[in-house]
C-alpha positions as CSV (number, residue, x, y, z in Angstrom):
1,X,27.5,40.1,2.6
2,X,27.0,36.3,2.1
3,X,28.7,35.9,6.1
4,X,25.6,37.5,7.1
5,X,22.9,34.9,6.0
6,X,24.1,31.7,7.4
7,X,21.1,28.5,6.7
8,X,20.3,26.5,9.8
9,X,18.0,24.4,8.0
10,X,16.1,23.2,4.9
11,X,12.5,21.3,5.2
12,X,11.4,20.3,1.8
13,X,7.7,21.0,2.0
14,X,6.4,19.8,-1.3
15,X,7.3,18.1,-4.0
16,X,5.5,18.1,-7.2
17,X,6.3,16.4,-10.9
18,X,8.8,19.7,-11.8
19,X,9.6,20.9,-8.5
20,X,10.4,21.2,-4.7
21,X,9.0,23.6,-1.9
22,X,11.7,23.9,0.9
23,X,11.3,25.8,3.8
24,X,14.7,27.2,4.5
25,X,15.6,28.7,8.9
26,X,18.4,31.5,7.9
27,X,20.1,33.6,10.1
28,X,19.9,36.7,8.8
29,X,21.8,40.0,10.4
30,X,21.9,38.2,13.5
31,X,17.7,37.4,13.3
32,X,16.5,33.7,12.8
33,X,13.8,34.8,9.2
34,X,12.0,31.7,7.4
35,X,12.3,31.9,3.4
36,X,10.7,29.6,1.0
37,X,12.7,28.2,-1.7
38,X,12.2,26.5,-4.9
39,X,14.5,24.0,-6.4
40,X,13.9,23.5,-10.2
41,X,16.4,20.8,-12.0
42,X,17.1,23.5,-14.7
43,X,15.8,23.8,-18.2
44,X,16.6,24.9,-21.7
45,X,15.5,27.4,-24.4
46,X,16.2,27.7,-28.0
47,X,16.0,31.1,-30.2
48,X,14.5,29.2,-33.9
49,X,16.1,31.9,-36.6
50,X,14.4,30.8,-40.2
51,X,16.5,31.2,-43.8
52,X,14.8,34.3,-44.2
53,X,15.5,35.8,-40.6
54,X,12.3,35.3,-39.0
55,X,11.7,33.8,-35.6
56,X,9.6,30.8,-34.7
57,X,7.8,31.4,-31.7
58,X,5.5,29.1,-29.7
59,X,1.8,30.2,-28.5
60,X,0.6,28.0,-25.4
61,X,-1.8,28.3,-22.7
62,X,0.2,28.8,-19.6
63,X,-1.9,27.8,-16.4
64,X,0.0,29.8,-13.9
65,X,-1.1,33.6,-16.3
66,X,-4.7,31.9,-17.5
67,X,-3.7,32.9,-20.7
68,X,-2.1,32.1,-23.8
69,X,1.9,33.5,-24.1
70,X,4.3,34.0,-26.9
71,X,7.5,32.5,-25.9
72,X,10.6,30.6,-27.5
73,X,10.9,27.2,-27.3
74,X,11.7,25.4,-23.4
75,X,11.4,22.6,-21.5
76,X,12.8,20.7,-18.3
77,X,15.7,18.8,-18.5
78,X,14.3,14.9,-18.4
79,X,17.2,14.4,-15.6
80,X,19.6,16.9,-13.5
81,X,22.4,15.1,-15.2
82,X,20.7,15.7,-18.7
83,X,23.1,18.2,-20.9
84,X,20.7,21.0,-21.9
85,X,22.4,20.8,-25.5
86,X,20.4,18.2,-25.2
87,X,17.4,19.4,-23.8
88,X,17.1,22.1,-26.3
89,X,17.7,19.8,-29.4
90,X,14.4,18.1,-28.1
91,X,13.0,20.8,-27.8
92,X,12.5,22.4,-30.5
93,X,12.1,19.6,-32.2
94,X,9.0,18.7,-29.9
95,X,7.7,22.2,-30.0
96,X,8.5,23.6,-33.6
97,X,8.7,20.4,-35.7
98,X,12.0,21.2,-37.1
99,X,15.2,20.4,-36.0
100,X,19.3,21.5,-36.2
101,X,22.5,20.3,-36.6
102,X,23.8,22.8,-34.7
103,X,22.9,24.7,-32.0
104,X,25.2,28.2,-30.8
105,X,24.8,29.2,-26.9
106,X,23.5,32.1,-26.4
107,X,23.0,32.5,-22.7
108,X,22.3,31.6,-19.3
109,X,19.5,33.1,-17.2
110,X,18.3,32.6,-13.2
111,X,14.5,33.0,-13.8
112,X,13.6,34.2,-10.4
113,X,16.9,34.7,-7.8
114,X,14.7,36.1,-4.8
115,X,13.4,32.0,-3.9
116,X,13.7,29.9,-6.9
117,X,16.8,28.5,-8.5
118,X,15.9,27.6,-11.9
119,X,18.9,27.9,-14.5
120,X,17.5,28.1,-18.4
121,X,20.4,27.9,-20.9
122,X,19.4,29.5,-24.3
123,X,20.4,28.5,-27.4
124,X,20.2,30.1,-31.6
125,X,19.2,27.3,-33.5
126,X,19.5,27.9,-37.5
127,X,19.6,26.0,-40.4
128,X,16.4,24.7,-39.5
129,X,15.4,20.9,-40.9
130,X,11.8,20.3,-41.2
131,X,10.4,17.7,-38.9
132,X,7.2,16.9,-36.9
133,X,6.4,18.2,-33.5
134,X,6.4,15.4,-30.9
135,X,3.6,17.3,-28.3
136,X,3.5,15.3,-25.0
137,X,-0.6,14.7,-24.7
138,X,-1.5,17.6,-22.7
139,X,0.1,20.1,-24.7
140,X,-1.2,22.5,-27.5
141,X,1.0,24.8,-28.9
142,X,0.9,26.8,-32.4
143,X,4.1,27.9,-34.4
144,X,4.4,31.3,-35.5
145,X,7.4,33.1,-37.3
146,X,7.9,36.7,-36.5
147,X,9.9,39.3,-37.3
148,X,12.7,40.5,-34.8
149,X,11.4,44.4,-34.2
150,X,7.6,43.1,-33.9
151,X,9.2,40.9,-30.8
152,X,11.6,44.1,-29.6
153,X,7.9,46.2,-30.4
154,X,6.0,43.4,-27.4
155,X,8.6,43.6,-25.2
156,X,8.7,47.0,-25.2
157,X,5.0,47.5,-25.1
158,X,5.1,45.3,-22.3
159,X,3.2,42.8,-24.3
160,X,5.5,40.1,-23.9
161,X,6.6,39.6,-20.4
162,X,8.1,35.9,-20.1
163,X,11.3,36.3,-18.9
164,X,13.3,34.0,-20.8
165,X,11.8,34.4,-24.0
166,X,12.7,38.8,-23.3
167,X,16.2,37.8,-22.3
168,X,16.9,36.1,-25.3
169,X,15.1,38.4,-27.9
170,X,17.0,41.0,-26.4
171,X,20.4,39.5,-26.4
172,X,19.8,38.3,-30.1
173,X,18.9,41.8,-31.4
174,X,22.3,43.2,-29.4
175,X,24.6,40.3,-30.8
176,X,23.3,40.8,-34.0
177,X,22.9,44.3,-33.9
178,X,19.2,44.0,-34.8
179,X,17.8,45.7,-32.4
């Protein structure tokens, strides 16, 4: 199938603080199509499990929704070269105001394949050390610990709909048989 689509060319169309707009000139089946695409430099998430088996989660206004989500901890690699080990120490630390030694991976997920081609690697963190959230100026996010089936329960409802933060409730609950 990929010998059908062959690029002919990428415009980049915008470019913004944590993105760029391309347009890309495929040939598609034989038929010149125009898609948009989206490069993202990648990002990483992190899974906070408490002593006591709870999950921090992060409330924050998200601009795109025009609403307030539930979500694990993320954020943008600083660099494309930036490890997101190293991303995800940060943040949670930024986020959650605690902090680990170690941090297991969890997984990998493409957040939307049909014209973006952000990569988020998720990570458990436990053995959480208390810290102090380092917010960057514009941001205001609370901390909340929850229980694993109230999460599964959101997602279900369809209450919860950010899809890293489903992936990697989901894949929790299975590898821990939680769920």
């Amino acid at each position: 199938m990929a010998d059908k689509v062959i690029r002919l060319d990428r415009r980049l169309r915008y470019q913004g603080t944590i993105l760029k707009i391309y347009e890309d000139t495929v040939l598609a089946n034989g038929h010149e199509a125009h898609w948009d695409f989206i490069h993202h430099d990648g990002a990483a998430a992190v899974l906070p499990v408490t002593d006591d088996g709870k999950i921090l989660m992060v409330r924050q206004y998200r601009n795109a929704l025009d609403r307030e989500t539930l979500e694990i901890p993320a954020g943008k690699l600083d660099s494309p070269k930036e490890p997101k080990i190293e991303c995800a120490h940060r943040e949670l630390e930024e986020e959650t105001g605690f902090r680990t030694e170690n941090l297991e991976y969890l997984m990998s997920v493409n957040t939307t394949v049909a014209f973006c081609d952000e990569a988020i690697d998720i990570f458990v963190a436990r053995n959480l050390i208390p810290s102090r959230q380092h917010l960057d100026e514009d941001e205001v996010i609370e901390v909340e610990a929850w229980e694993l089936g109230d999460l599964l329960k959101l997602i279900y409802e369809g209450k919860m709909t950010d899809g890293k933060t489903v992936a990697a409730i989901c894949a929790y609950a299975a590898k821990t048989g939680r769920g």
